[in-house]
C-alpha beads as a LAMMPS data file, in Angstrom:
LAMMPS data file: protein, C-alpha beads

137 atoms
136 bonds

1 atom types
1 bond types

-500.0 500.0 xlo xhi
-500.0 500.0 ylo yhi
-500.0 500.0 zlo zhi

Masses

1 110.0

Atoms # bond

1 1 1 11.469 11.927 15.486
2 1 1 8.387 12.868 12.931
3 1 1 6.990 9.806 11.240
4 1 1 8.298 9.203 7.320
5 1 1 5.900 9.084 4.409
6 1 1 5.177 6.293 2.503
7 1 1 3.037 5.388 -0.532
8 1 1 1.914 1.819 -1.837
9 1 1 0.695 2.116 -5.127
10 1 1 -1.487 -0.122 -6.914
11 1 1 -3.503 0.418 -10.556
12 1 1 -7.065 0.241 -8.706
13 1 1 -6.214 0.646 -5.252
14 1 1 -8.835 -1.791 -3.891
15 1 1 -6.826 -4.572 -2.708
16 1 1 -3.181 -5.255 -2.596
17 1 1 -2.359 -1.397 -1.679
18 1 1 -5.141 -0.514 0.772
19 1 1 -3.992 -4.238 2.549
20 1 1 -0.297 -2.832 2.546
21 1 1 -1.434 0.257 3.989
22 1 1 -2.933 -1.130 6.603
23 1 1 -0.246 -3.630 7.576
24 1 1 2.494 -0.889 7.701
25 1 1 -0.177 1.220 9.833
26 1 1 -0.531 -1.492 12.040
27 1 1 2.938 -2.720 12.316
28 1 1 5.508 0.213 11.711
29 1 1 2.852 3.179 12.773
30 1 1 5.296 4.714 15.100
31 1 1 8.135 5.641 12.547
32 1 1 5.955 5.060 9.180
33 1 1 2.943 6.976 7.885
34 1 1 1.708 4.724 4.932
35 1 1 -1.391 5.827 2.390
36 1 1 -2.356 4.075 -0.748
37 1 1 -3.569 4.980 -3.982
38 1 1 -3.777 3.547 -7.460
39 1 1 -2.620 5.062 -10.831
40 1 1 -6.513 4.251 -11.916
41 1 1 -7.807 3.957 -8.818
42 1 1 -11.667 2.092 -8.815
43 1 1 -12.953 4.120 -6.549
44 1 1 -14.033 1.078 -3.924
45 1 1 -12.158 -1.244 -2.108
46 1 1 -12.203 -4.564 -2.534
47 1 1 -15.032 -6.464 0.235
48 1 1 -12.732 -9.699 0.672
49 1 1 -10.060 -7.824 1.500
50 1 1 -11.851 -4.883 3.681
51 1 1 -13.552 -7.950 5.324
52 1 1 -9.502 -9.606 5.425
53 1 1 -8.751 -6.639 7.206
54 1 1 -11.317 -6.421 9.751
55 1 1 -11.031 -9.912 10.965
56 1 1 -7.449 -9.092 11.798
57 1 1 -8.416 -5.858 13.470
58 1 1 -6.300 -3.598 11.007
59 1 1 -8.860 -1.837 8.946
60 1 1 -9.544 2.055 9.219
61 1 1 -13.111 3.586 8.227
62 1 1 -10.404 6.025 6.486
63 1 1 -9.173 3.482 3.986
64 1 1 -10.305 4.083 0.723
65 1 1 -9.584 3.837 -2.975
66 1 1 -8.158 7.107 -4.397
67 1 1 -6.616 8.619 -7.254
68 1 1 -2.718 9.637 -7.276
69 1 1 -3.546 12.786 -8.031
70 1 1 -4.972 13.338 -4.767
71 1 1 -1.193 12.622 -3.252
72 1 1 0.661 13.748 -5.329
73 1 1 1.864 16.839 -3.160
74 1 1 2.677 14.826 -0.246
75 1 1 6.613 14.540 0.839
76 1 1 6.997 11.117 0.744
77 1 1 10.317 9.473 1.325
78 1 1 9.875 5.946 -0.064
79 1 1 6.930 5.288 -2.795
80 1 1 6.736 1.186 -3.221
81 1 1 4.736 0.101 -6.763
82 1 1 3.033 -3.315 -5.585
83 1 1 1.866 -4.709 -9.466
84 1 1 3.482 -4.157 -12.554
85 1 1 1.517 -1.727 -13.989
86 1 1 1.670 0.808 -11.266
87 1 1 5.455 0.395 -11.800
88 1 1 5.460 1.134 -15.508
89 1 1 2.925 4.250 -15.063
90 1 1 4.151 5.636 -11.896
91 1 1 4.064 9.156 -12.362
92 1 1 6.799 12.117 -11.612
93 1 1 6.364 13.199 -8.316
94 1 1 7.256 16.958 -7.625
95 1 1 9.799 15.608 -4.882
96 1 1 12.300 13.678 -6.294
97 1 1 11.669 9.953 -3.991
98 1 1 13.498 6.590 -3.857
99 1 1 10.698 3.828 -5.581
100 1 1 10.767 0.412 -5.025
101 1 1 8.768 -2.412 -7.014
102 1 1 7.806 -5.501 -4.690
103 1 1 4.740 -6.752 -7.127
104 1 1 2.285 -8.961 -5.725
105 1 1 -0.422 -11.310 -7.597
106 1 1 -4.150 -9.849 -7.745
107 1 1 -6.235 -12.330 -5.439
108 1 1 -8.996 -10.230 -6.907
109 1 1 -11.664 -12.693 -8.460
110 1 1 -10.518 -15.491 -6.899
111 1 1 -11.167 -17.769 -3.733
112 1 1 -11.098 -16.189 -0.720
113 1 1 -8.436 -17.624 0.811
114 1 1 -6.144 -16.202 -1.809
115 1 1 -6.998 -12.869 -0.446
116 1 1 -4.921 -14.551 2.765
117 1 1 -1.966 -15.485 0.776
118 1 1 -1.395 -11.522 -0.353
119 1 1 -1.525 -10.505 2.948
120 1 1 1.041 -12.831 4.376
121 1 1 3.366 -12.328 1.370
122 1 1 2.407 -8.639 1.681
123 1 1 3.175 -8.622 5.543
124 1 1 6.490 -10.953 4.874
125 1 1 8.021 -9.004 2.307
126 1 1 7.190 -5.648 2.316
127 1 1 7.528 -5.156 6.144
128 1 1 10.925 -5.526 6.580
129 1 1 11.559 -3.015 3.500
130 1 1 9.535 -0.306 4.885
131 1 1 11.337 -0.767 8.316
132 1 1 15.254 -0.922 6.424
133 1 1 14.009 2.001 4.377
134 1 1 12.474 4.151 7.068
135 1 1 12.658 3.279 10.170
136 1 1 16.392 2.531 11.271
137 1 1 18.242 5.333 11.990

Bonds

1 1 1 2
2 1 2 3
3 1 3 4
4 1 4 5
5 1 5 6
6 1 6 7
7 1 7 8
8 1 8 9
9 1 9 10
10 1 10 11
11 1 11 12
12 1 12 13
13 1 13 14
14 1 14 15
15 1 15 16
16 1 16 17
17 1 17 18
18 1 18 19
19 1 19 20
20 1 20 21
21 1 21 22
22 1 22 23
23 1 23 24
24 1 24 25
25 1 25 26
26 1 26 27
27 1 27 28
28 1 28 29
29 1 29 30
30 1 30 31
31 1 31 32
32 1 32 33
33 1 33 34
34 1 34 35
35 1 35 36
36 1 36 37
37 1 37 38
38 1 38 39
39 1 39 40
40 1 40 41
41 1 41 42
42 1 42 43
43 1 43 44
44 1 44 45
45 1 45 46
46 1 46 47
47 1 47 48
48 1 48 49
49 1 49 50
50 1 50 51
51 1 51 52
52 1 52 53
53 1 53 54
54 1 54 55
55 1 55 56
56 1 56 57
57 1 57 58
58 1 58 59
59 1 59 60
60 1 60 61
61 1 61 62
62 1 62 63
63 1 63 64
64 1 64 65
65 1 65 66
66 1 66 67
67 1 67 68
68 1 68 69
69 1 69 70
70 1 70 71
71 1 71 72
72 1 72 73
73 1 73 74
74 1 74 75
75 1 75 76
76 1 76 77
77 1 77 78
78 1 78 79
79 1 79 80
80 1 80 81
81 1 81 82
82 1 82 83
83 1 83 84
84 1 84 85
85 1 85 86
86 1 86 87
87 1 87 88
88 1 88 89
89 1 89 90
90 1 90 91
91 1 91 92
92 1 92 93
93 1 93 94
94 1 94 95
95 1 95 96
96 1 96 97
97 1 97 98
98 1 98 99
99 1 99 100
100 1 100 101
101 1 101 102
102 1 102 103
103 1 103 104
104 1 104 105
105 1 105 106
106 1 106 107
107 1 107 108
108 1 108 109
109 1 109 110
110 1 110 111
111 1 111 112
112 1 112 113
113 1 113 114
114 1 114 115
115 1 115 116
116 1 116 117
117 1 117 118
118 1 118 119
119 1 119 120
120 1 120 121
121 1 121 122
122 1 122 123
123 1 123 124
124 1 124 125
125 1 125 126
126 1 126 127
127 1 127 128
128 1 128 129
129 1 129 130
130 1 130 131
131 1 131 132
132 1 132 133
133 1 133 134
134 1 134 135
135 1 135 136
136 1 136 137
């Protein structure tokens, strides 16, 4: 069975994507291939949630922040919008694709354990919809 595509898409793609990434990586990697990238992507990830990352062992020197237009040709079968805005500016993608929303708050700017909250509501909720989606056959 080939692995499905999927896309988390955040406005800067520095934190709540590139940690949803990683956790389907981690978690789902034999049936899921998961990128990330934001619909104004900043161009850097976000430190407390790299570091986040690391400290759980789940983070990839090939996570970064990117632009949609640098996916926008890939096949993917489920693209999931993770804050509001990427929902409401999610662009056409030549393949017509299910999309789900599942937003999550923005730890960025605040304390650091906040960055811990996203990543267990991230790992809570959006786990089990990747696997329903894409991995049961």
């Amino acid at each position: 069975m080939s692995k499905k595509n999927v896309l988390v898409l955040c406005t800067g793609n520095s934190c709540r994507s590139i940690m949803g990434e990683a956790i389907i990586n981690t978690y789902l990697g034999e049936c899921v291939h998961a990128q990330s990238s934001g619909v104004k992507a900043s161009g850097k990830v976000n430190p407390h949630a790299q570091a986040l990352l690391e400290s759980k062992g789940e983070w990839r020197e090939a996570y970064h922040s990117k632009v949609i237009e640098t996916v926008l040709d890939t096949p993917f079968d489920l693209i999931i919008t993770v804050c509001d805005h990427a929902k409401e500016t999610c662009p056409m993608f030549p393949k017509a694709v299910k999309t789900i929303h599942l937003g999550f708050d923005d730890p960025s700017g605040k304390a650091v354990k906040e960055y811990a909250k996203t990543y267990e509501r991230i790992k809570k909720e959006l786990l089990p919809l990747v696997e329903k989606e894409l991995c049961q056959s």
